[in-house]
ZAPA-746599 format. One record per atom (N, C-alpha, C): residue number from 1; residue in one letter; chain; atom name; x, z, y. Coordinates in Angstrom, 3 decimals, m for minus. Each point is the difference from the previous one (the first is absolute). Last residue first. Layout:
N
(NUM,"A","A","CA",(X,Z,Y))
...
This chain:
85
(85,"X","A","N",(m20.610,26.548,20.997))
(85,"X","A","CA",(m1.263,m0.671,0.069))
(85,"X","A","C",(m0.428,1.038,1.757))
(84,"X","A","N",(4.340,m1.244,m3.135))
(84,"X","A","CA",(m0.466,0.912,0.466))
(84,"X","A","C",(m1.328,m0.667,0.710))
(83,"X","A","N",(4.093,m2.024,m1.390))
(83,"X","A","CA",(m0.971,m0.087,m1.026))
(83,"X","A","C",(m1.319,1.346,0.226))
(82,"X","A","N",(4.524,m1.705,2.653))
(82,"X","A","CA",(m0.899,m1.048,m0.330))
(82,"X","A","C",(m1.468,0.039,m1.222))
(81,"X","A","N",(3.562,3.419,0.822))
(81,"X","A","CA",(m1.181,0.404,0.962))
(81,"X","A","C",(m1.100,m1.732,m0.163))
(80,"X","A","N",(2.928,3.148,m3.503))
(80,"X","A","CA",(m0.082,m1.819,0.232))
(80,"X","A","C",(m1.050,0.036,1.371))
(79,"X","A","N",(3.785,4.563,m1.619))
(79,"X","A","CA",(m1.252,m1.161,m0.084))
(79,"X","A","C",(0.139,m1.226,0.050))
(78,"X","A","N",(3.679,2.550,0.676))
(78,"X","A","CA",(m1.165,0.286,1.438))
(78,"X","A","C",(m1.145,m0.510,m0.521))
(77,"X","A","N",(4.825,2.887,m2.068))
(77,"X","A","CA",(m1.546,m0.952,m0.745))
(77,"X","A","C",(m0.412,0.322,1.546))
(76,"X","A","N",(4.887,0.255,m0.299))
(76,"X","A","CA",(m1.027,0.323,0.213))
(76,"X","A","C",(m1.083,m0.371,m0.175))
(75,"X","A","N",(6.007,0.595,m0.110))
(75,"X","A","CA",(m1.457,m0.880,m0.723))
(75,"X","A","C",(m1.165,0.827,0.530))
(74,"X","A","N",(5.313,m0.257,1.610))
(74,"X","A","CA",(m0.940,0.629,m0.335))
(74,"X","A","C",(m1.290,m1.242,m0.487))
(73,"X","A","N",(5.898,0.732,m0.333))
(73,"X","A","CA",(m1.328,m0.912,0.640))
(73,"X","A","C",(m1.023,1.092,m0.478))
(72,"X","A","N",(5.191,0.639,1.829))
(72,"X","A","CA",(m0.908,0.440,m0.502))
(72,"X","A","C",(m1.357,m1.158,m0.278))
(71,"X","A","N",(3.594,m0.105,3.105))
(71,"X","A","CA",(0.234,m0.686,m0.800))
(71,"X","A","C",(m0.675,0.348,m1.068))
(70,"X","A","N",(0.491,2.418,4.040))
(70,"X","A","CA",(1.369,0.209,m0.663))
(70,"X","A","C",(m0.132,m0.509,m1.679))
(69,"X","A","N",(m4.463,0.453,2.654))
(69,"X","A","CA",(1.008,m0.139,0.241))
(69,"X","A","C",(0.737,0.230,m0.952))
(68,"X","A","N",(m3.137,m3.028,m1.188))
(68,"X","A","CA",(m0.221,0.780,0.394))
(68,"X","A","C",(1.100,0.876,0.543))
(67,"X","A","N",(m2.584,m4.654,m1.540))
(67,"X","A","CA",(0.977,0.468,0.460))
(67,"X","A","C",(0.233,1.215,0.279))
(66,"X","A","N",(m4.306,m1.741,m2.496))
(66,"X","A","CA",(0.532,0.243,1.414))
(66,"X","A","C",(1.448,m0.059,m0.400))
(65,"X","A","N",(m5.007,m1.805,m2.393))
(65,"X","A","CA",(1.705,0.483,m0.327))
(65,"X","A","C",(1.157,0.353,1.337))
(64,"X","A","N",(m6.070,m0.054,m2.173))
(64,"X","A","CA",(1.079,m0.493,0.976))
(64,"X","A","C",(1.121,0.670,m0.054))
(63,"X","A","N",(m4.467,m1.110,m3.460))
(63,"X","A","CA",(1.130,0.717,0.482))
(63,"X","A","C",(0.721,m0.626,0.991))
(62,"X","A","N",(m4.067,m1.430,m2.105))
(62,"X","A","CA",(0.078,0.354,0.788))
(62,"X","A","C",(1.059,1.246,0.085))
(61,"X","A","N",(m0.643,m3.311,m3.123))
(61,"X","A","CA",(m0.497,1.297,m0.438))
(61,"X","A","C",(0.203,0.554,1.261))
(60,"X","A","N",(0.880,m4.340,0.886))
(60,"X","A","CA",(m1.280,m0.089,m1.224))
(60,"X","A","C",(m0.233,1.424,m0.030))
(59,"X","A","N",(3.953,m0.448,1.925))
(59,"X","A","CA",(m0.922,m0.137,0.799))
(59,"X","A","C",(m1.494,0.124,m0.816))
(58,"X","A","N",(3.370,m0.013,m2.456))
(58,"X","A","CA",(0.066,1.478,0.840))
(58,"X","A","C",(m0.828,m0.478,0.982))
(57,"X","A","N",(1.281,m3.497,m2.561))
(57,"X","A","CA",(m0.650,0.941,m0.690))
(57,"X","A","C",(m0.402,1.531,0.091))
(56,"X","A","N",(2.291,m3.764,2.596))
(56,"X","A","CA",(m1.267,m0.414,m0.010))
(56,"X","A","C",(m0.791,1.725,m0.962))
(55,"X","A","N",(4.862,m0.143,1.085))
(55,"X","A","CA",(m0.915,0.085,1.068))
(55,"X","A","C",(m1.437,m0.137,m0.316))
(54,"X","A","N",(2.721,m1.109,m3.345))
(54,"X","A","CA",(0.086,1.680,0.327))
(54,"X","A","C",(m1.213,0.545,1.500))
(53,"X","A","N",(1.636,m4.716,m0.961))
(53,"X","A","CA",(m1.229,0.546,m1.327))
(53,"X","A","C",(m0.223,1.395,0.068))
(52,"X","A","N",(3.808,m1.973,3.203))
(52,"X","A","CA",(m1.527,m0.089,0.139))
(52,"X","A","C",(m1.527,0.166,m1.107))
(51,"X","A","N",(4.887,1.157,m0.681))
(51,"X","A","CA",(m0.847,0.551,0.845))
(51,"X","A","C",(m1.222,m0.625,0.734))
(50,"X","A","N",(2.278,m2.009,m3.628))
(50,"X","A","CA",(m0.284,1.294,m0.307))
(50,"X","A","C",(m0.692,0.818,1.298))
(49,"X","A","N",(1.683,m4.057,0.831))
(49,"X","A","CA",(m0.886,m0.493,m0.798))
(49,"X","A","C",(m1.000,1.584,m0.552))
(48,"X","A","N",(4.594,m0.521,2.553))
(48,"X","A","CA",(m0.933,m0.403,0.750))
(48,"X","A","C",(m1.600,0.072,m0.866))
(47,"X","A","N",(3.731,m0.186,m2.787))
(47,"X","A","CA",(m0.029,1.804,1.289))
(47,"X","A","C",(m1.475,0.288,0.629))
(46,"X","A","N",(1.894,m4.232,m1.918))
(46,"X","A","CA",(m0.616,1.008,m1.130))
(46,"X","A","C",(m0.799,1.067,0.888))
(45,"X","A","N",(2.712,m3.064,2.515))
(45,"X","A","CA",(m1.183,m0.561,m0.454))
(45,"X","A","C",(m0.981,1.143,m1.096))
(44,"X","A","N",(4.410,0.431,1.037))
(44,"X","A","CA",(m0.821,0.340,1.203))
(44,"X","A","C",(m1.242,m0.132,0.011))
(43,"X","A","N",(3.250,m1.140,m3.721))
(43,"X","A","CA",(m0.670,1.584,m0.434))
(43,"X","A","C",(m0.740,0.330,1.782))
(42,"X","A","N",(m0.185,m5.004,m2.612))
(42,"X","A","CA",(0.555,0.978,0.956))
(42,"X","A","C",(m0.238,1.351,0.473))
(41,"X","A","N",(m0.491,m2.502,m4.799))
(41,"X","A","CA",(m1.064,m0.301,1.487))
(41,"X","A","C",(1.169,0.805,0.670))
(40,"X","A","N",(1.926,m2.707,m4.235))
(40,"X","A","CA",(m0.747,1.164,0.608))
(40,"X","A","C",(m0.629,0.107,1.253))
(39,"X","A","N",(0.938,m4.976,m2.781))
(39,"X","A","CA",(0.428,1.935,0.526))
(39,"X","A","C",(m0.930,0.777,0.394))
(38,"X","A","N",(m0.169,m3.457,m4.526))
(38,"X","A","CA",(m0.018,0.642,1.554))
(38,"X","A","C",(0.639,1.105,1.189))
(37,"X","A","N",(m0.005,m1.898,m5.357))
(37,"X","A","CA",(1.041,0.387,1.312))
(37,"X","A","C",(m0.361,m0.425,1.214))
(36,"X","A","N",(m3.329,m1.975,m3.442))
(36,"X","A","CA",(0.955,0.701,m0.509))
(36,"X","A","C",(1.420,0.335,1.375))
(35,"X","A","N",(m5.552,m1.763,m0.215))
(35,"X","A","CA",(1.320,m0.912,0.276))
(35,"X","A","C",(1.092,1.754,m0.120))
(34,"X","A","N",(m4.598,m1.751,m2.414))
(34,"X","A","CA",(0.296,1.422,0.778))
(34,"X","A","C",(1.759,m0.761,m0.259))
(33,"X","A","N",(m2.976,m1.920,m2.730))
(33,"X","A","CA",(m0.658,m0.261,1.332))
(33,"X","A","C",(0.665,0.297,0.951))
(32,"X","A","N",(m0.457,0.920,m4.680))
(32,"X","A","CA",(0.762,m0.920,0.156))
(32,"X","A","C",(0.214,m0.538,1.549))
(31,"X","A","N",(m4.255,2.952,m1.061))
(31,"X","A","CA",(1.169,0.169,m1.308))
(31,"X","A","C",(0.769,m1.041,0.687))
(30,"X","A","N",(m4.376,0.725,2.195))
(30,"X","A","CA",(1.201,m0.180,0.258))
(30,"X","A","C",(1.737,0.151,m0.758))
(29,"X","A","N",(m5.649,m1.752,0.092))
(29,"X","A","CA",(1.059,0.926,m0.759))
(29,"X","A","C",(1.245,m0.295,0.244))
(28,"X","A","N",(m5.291,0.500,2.990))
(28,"X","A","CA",(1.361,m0.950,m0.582))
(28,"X","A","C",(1.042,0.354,m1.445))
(27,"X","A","N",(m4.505,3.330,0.567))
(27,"X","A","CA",(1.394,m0.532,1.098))
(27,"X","A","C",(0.687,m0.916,m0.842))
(26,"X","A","N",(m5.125,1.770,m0.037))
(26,"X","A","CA",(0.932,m0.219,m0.870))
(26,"X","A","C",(1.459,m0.852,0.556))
(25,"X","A","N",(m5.196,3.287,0.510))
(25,"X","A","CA",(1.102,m0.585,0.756))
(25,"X","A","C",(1.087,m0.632,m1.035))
(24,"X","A","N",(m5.482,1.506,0.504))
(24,"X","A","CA",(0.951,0.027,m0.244))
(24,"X","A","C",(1.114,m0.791,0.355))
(23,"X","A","N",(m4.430,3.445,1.253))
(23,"X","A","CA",(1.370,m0.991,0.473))
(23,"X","A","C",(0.889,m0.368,m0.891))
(22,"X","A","N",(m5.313,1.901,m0.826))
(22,"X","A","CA",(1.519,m0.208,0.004))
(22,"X","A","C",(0.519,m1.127,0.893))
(21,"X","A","N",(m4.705,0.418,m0.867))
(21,"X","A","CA",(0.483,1.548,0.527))
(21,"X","A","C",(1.257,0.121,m0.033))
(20,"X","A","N",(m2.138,m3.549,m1.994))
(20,"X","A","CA",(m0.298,m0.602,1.813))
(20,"X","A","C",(0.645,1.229,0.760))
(19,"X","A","N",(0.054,0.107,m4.929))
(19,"X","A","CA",(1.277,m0.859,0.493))
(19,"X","A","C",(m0.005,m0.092,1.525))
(18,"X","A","N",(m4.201,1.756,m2.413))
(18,"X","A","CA",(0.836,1.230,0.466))
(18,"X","A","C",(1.645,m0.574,0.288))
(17,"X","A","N",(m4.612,m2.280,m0.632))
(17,"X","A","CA",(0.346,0.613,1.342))
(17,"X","A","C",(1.322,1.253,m0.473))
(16,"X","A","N",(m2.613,m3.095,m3.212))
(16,"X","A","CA",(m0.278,1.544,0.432))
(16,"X","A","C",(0.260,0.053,1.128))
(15,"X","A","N",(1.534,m4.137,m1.790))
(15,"X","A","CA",(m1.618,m0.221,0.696))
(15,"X","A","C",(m0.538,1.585,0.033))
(14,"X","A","N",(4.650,m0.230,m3.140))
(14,"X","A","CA",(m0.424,m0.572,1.051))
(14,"X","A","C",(m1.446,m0.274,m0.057))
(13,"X","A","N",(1.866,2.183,m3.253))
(13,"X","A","CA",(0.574,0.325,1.389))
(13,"X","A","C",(m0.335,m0.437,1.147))
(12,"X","A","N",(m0.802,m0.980,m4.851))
(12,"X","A","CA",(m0.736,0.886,0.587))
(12,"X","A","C",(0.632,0.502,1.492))
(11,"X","A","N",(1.526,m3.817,m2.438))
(11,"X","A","CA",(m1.076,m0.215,0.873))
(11,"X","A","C",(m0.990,1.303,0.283))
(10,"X","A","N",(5.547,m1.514,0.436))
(10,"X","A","CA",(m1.238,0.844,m0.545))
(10,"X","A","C",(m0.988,0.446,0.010))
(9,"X","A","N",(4.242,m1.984,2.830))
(9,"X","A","CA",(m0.557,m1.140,m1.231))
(9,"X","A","C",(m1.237,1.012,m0.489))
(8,"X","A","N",(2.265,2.550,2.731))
(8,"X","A","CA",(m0.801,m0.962,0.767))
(8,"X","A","C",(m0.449,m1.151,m0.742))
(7,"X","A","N",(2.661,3.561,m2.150))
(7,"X","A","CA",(m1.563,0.497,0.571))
(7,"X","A","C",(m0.700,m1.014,0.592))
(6,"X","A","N",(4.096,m1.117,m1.901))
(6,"X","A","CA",(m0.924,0.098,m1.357))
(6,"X","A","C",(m1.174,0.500,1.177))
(5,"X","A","N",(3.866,m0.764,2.293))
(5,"X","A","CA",(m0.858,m1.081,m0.147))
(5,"X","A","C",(m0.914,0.212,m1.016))
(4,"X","A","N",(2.516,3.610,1.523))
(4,"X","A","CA",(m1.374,m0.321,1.462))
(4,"X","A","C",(m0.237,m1.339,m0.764))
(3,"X","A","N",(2.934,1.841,m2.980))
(3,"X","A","CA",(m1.162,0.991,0.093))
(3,"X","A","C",(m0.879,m0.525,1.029))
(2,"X","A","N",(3.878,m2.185,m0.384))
(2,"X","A","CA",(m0.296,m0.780,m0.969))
(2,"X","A","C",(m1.646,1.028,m0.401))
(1,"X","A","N",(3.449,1.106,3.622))
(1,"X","A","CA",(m0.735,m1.229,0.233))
(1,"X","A","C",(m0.877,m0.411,m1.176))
């Protein structure tokens, strides 16, 4: 924090345009904040959570995940046909 306030206080820095080219961000501070013994998430809930990020990220790379027999899975690249012209 004390580097983004010397640049944005600084008068060569600023009226160039190059602060207008940044995002900057500076989060709450949560030091002291953070409620101590929580529980844990529910490992169904967890489960649940993992496979759907799994799902998304195989879809994204266009892989599909079968069942396959005697419990086997198969994978297969089909593409992104949504992206086919």
């Amino acid at each position: 924090p004390a580097v983004l306030t010397s640049m944005v206080t600084n008068a060569e820095w600023t009226g160039r345009g190059v602060l207008a080219r940044l995002l900057i961000s500076v989060p709450d501070e949560t030091v002291g904040y953070r409620t101590p013994g929580t529980e844990a998430v529910d490992p169904e809930v967890a489960l649940e959570y993992s496979r759907r990020i799994e799902e998304l990220v195989l879809d994204l790379a266009g892989v599909r995940v079968h069942q396959g027999p005697m419990g086997h899975t198969e994978c297969r690249q089909v593409g992104w046909p949504h992206l086919s012209s």
